[in-house]
C-alpha positions as CSV (number, residue, x, y, z in Angstrom):
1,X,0.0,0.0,0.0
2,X,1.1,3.5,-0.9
3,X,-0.5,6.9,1.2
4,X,-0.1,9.8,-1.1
5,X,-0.8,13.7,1.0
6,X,-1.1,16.7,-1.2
7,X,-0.6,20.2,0.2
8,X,-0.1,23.4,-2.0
9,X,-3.3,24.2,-3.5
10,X,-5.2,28.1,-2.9
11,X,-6.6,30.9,-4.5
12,X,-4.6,32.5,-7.1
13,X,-4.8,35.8,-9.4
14,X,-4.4,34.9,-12.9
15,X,-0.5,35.2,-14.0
16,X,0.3,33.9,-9.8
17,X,2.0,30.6,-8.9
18,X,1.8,27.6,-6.9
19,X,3.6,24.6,-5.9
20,X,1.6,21.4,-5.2
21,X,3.4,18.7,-2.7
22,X,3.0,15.2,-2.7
23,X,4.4,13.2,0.0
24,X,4.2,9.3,-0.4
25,X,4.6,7.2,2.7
26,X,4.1,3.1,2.9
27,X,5.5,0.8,0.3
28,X,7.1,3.2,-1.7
29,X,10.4,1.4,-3.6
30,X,9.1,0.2,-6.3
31,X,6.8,3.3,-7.4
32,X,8.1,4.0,-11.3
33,X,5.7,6.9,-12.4
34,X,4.4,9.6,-10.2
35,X,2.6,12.8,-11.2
36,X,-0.5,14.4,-11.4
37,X,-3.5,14.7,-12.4
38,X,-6.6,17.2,-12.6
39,X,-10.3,17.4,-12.7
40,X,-12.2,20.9,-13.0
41,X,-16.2,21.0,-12.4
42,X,-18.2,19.1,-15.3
43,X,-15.5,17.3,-16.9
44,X,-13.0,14.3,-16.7
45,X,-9.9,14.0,-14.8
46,X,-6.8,14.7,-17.0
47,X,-3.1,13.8,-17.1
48,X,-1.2,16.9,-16.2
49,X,2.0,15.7,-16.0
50,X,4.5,12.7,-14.9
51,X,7.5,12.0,-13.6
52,X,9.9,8.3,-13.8
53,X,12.0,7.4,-10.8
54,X,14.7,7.9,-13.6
55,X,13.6,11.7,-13.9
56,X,12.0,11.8,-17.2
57,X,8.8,13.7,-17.6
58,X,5.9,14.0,-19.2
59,X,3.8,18.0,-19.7
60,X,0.3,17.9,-21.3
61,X,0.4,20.3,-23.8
62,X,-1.3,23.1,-22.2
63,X,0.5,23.1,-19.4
64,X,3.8,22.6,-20.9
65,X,6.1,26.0,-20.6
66,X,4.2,26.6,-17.1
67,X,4.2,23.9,-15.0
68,X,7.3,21.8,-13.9
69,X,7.0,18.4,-12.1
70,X,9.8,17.3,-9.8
71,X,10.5,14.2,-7.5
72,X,13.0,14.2,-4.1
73,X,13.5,10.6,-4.1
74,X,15.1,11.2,-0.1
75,X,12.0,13.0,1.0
76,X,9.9,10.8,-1.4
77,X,8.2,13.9,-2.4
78,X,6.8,14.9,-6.0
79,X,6.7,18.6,-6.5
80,X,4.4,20.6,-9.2
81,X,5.4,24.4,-9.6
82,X,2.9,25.9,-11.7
83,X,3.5,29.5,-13.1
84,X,1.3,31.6,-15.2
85,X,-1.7,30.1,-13.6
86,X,-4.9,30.7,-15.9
87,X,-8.2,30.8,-15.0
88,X,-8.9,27.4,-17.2
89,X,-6.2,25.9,-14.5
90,X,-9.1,25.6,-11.8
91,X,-9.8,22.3,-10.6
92,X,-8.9,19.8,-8.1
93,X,-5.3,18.5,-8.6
94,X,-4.7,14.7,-7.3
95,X,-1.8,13.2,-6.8
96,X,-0.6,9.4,-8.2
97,X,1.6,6.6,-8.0
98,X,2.0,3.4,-10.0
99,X,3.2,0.6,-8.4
100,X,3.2,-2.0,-10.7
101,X,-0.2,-2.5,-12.3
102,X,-1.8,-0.5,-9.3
103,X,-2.4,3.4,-9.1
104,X,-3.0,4.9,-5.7
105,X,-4.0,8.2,-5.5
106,X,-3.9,11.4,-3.1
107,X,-7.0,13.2,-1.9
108,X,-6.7,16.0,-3.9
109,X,-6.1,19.6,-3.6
110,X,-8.2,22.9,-4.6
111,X,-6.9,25.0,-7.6
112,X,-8.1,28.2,-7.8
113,X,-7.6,30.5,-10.3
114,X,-9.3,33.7,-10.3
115,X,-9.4,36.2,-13.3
């Protein structure tokens, strides 16, 4: 089993920042890919972006230039600094692990964008 604890979220002006945390506590050595995801009111949860215990990542596209996904394997700690927030960035941001052919997720976190 894997516990995953976001922290970060808030309320934002348009063009503001914030870094999402996710700390991941239990089984933890053989998670490959973390990262996060993101559902806004009325529609499906989306892949925002990824990271591999290798430190490759992965950006949707509209996030790509903004955000930047991180991992501190000692802390076992994925990071998400998000810049240039937009209004269409609202939504509740979860974090994930994939251990094997199992996903464990966070309990997600409130983004707020306001214009």
């Amino acid at each position: 089993q894997v516990q995953l604890v976001e922290s970060g979220g808030g309320l934002v002006q348009a063009g503001g920042s914030l870094r999402l945390s996710c700390a991941a506590s239990g089984s933890i050595f053989n998670i490959n890919v973390m990262g996060w995801c993101r559902q806004a009111p009325g529609k499906q949860r989306e892949l925002v972006a990824t990271i591999t215990s290798g430190g490759s990542t992965y950006y949707e596209d509209s996030v790509k230039g903004r955000f930047t996904i991180s991992r501190d394997n000692a802390k076992n700690t994925v990071y998400l600094q998000m810049n240039s927030l937009k209004p269409e960035d609202t939504a509740v941001f979860y974090c994930y692990a994939n251990l094997g052919s199992t996903i464990f997720w966070g309990q997600g976190t409130q983004v707020t964008v306001s214009s």
